[in-house]
C-alpha positions in Angstrom: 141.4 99.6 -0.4 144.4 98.9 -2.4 146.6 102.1 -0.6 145.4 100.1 2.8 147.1 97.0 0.7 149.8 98.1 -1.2 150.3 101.6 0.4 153.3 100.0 2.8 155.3 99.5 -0.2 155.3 103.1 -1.3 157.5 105.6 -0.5 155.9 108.1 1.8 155.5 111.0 -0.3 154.0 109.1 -2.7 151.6 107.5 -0.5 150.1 111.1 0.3 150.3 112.4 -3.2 147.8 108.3 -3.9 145.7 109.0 -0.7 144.9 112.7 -2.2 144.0 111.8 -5.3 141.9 109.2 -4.1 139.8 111.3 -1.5 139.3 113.8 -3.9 137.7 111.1 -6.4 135.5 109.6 -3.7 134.5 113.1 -2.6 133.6 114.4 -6.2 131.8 111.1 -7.2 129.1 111.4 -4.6 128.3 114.7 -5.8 128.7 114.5 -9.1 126.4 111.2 -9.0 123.5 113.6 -7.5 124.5 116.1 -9.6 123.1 114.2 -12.9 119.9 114.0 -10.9 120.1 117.8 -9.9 121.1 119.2 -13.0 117.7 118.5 -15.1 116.1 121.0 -12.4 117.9 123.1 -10.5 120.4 126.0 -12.3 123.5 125.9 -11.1 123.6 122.4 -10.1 127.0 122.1 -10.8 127.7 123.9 -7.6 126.6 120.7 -5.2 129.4 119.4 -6.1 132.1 121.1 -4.3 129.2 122.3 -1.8 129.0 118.0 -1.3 132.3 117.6 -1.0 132.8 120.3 1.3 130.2 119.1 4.0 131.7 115.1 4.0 135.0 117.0 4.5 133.7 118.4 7.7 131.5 116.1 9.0 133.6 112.8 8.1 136.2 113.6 10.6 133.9 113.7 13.5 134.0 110.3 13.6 137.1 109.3 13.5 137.4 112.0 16.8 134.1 110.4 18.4 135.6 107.3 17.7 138.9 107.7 19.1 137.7 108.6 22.9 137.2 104.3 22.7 139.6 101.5 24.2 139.5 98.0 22.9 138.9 97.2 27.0 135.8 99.8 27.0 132.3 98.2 27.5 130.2 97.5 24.4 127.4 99.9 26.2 130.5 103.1 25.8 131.6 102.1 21.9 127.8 101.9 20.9 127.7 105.3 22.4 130.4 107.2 20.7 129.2 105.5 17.2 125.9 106.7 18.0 127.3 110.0 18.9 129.7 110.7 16.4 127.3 109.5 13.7 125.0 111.6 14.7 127.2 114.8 14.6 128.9 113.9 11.5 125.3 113.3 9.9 124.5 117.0 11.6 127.2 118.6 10.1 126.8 116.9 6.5 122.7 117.7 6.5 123.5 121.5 7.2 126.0 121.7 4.6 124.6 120.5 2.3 121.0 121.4 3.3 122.5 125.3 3.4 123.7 124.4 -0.4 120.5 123.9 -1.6 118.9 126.4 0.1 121.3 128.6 -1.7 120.9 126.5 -5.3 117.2 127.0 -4.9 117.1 131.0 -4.7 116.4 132.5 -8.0 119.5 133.7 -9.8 118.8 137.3 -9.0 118.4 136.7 -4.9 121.7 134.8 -5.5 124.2 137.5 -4.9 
Protein backbone atom coordinates (compact mmCIF):
# COMPACT_ATOMS: atom_id res chain seq x y z
CA UNK A 1 0.00 0.00 0.00
CA UNK A 2 2.89 2.34 0.42
CA UNK A 3 3.90 2.28 -3.67
CA UNK A 4 -0.12 3.37 -3.98
CA UNK A 5 1.20 6.20 -1.34
CA UNK A 6 4.51 7.03 -1.95
CA UNK A 7 4.88 5.54 -5.52
CA UNK A 8 4.09 9.24 -7.17
CA UNK A 9 7.23 10.45 -5.81
CA UNK A 10 9.40 7.85 -7.54
CA UNK A 11 10.90 8.08 -10.56
CA UNK A 12 9.26 5.74 -13.09
CA UNK A 13 11.72 3.21 -13.52
CA UNK A 14 12.03 2.79 -10.12
CA UNK A 15 8.51 2.48 -9.47
CA UNK A 16 8.39 -0.81 -11.75
CA UNK A 17 11.73 -2.17 -10.51
CA UNK A 18 9.39 -1.48 -6.29
CA UNK A 19 6.06 -2.91 -7.82
CA UNK A 20 8.13 -6.16 -9.05
CA UNK A 21 9.76 -6.83 -6.18
CA UNK A 22 6.67 -6.51 -4.34
CA UNK A 23 4.42 -8.95 -6.45
CA UNK A 24 6.92 -11.36 -6.42
CA UNK A 25 6.96 -11.25 -2.39
CA UNK A 26 3.12 -11.36 -2.19
CA UNK A 27 3.09 -14.14 -4.78
CA UNK A 28 5.86 -16.45 -3.05
CA UNK A 29 4.39 -15.75 0.47
CA UNK A 30 1.12 -17.45 -0.22
CA UNK A 31 2.80 -20.45 -1.33
CA UNK A 32 5.50 -20.65 0.75
CA UNK A 33 2.92 -20.24 3.79
CA UNK A 34 1.19 -23.59 2.41
CA UNK A 35 4.21 -24.90 1.71
CA UNK A 36 5.26 -25.30 5.57
CA UNK A 37 2.00 -27.20 5.81
CA UNK A 38 2.76 -29.33 2.57
CA UNK A 39 6.21 -30.05 3.10
CA UNK A 40 5.71 -32.58 6.29
CA UNK A 41 3.76 -34.78 3.68
CA UNK A 42 4.06 -34.49 0.34
CA UNK A 43 7.86 -34.79 -1.48
CA UNK A 44 8.57 -32.26 -3.49
CA UNK A 45 6.55 -29.68 -1.80
CA UNK A 46 8.71 -27.09 -2.60
CA UNK A 47 7.41 -27.18 -6.07
CA UNK A 48 3.78 -25.43 -4.96
CA UNK A 49 5.48 -22.67 -4.70
CA UNK A 50 6.14 -21.44 -8.06
CA UNK A 51 3.15 -23.90 -9.21
CA UNK A 52 1.00 -21.16 -6.61
CA UNK A 53 2.40 -18.37 -7.89
CA UNK A 54 1.93 -19.29 -11.32
CA UNK A 55 -1.95 -19.93 -11.14
CA UNK A 56 -2.61 -16.27 -9.08
CA UNK A 57 -0.61 -14.88 -12.00
CA UNK A 58 -3.12 -16.14 -14.34
CA UNK A 59 -6.17 -16.03 -12.79
CA UNK A 60 -5.61 -12.58 -10.89
CA UNK A 61 -5.83 -10.59 -14.07
CA UNK A 62 -9.16 -11.86 -14.94
CA UNK A 63 -10.50 -9.50 -12.74
CA UNK A 64 -9.16 -6.60 -13.35
CA UNK A 65 -10.49 -7.50 -17.23
CA UNK A 66 -14.08 -8.58 -15.87
CA UNK A 67 -13.90 -5.61 -13.97
CA UNK A 68 -13.07 -3.13 -16.50
CA UNK A 69 -16.27 -3.83 -18.97
CA UNK A 70 -18.01 -1.56 -15.80
CA UNK A 71 -18.88 2.32 -15.80
CA UNK A 72 -19.22 4.27 -12.65
CA UNK A 73 -23.01 5.22 -14.38
CA UNK A 74 -23.75 1.20 -14.83
CA UNK A 75 -26.54 -0.21 -12.63
CA UNK A 76 -25.57 -1.98 -9.35
CA UNK A 77 -27.55 -5.22 -10.91
CA UNK A 78 -24.37 -5.09 -14.14
CA UNK A 79 -21.15 -4.44 -11.44
CA UNK A 80 -22.50 -7.34 -9.12
CA UNK A 81 -22.46 -9.21 -12.32
CA UNK A 82 -18.99 -8.77 -13.64
CA UNK A 83 -17.66 -9.30 -9.83
CA UNK A 84 -19.50 -12.31 -9.73
CA UNK A 85 -18.21 -13.24 -13.15
CA UNK A 86 -14.83 -12.44 -13.00
CA UNK A 87 -14.45 -13.93 -9.59
CA UNK A 88 -15.67 -16.82 -10.54
CA UNK A 89 -13.17 -17.26 -13.54
CA UNK A 90 -10.26 -16.04 -11.72
CA UNK A 91 -11.19 -18.64 -8.81
CA UNK A 92 -11.50 -21.27 -12.10
CA UNK A 93 -8.30 -20.57 -13.32
CA UNK A 94 -6.44 -20.55 -9.76
CA UNK A 95 -8.28 -24.04 -8.63
CA UNK A 96 -7.02 -25.80 -11.87
CA UNK A 97 -3.65 -24.52 -11.47
CA UNK A 98 -3.05 -25.25 -8.64
CA UNK A 99 -5.37 -28.32 -8.42
CA UNK A 100 -3.22 -29.69 -11.72
CA UNK A 101 -0.08 -29.01 -9.20
CA UNK A 102 -1.02 -31.25 -6.79
CA UNK A 103 -2.20 -33.72 -8.91
CA UNK A 104 1.24 -33.76 -10.22
CA UNK A 105 2.97 -33.39 -6.43
CA UNK A 106 0.88 -36.39 -5.43
CA UNK A 107 2.18 -38.90 -8.23
CA UNK A 108 4.89 -41.13 -6.82
CA UNK A 109 8.36 -39.98 -7.84
CA UNK A 110 8.74 -42.62 -10.43
CA UNK A 111 5.20 -41.71 -12.43
CA UNK A 112 6.68 -38.15 -12.13
CA UNK A 113 8.61 -37.98 -15.35
Amino acid sequence: MALGVYGGALPAAALVIAIVCVAAILLAAVGAAQWLVLRRHVPRAELWIPANAAAWLLGLPLTFVGMSFVDEGDPAAFLLVAGVVSGLGMALVVAAVTGLALVRLLRPAADAR
